[in-house]
C-alpha positions in Angstrom: -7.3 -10.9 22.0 -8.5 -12.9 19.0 -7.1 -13.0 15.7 -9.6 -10.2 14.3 -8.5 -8.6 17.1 -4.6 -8.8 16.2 -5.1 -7.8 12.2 -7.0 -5.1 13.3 -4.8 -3.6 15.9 -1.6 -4.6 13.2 -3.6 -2.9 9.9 -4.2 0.1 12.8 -0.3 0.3 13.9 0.3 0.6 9.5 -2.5 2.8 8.9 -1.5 5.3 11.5 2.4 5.0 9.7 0.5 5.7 6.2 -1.5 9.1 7.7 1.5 10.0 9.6 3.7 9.8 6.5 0.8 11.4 4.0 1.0 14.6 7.0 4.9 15.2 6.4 4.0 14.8 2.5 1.5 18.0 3.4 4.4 20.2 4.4 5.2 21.6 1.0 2.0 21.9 -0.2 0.5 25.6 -0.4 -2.6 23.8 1.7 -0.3 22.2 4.1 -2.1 23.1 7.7 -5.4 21.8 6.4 -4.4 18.7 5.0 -2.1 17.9 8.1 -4.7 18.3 10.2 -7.0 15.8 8.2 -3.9 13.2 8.0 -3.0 13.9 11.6 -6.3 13.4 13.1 -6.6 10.3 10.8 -3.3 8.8 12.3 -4.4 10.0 15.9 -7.8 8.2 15.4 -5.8 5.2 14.3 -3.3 5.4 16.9 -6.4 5.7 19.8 -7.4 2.4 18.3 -4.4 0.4 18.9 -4.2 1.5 22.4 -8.3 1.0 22.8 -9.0 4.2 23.3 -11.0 5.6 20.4 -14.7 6.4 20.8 -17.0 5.6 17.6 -17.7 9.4 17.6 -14.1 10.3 16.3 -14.0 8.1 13.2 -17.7 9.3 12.3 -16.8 12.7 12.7 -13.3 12.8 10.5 -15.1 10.2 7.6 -17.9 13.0 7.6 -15.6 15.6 6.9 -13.5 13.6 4.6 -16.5 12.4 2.3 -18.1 16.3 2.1 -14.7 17.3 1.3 -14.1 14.6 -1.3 -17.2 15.5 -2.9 -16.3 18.9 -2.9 -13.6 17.8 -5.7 -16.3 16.6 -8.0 -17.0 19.8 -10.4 -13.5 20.7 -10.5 -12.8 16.8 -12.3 -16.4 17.4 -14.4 -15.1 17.4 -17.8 -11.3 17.0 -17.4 -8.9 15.1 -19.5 -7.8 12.8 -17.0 -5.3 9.5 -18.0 -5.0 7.3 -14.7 -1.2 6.9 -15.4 -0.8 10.8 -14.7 -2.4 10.2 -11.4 -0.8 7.2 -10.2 2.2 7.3 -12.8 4.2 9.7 -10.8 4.7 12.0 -8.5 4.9 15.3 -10.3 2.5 17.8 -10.1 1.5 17.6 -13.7 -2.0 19.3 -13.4 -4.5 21.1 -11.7 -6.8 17.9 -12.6 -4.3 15.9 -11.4 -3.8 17.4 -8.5 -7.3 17.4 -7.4 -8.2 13.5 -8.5 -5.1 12.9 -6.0 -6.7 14.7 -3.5 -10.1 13.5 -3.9 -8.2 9.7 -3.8 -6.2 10.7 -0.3 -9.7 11.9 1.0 -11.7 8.9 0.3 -8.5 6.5 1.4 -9.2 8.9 4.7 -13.4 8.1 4.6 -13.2 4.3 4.0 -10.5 3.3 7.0 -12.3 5.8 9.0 -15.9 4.0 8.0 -13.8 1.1 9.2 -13.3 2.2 12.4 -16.5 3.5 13.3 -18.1 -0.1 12.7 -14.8 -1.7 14.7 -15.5 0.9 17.7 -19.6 0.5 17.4 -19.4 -3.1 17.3 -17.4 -3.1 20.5 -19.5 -0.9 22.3 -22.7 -2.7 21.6 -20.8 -6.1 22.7 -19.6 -4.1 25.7 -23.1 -3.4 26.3 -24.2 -6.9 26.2 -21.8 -8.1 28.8 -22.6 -5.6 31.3 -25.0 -7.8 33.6 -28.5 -5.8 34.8 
């Protein structure tokens, strides 16, 4: 394994602690079986990664969701008073707006390390593909 390799497979191993840890955040939320799901898959596609065993097809498929549903957020933030140190200041709920930036920012954490993955899992298929003699 080269060292690309090992950061990959170490920034996986925290990645899947980070989704792991954002699911059990979900449990109090009124939304909480929807946004474990999205956190739990993320952490199980991270996890499959580690232990080589994640087909490009599950990262594309969760980033697709994450992104549509990040965009979704978009018209409820149109047009909303929104100071940054409300959103990363704390960790009260002090708004709707609030709320929903927060979500939207979980959602696109979610899209970019699965984007990630897809190229680290395409890129290894194609150089799989290459070493197979024919």
């Amino acid at each position: 394994m080269n060292d690309r390799n090992k950061i990959y497979v170490f920034a996986n191993c925290l990645m899947t602690i980070i989704f792991a840890w954002f699911m059990y955040l979900q449990f109090n939320d009124e939304n909480s079986v929807r946004w474990s799901i999205i956190y739990g898959v993320s952490a199980l596609a991270c996890f499959l990664y580690v232990i080589r065993r994640l087909p490009w097809q599950i990262p594309a498929i969760i980033g697709v969701v994450a992104i549509i549903w990040s965009l979704s957020k978009i018209p409820e933030l149109v047009g909303q008073n929104l100071p940054m140190h409300e959103v990363f200041g704390t960790m009260r709920m002090i708004s709707f707006a609030v709320q929903e930036a927060r979500e939207m920012l979980g959602l696109l954490i979610v899209f970019i390390w699965m984007l990630t993955l897809y190229f680290a899992t395409r890129r290894a298929v194609v150089v799989r593909q290459q070493e197979i003699p024919r």
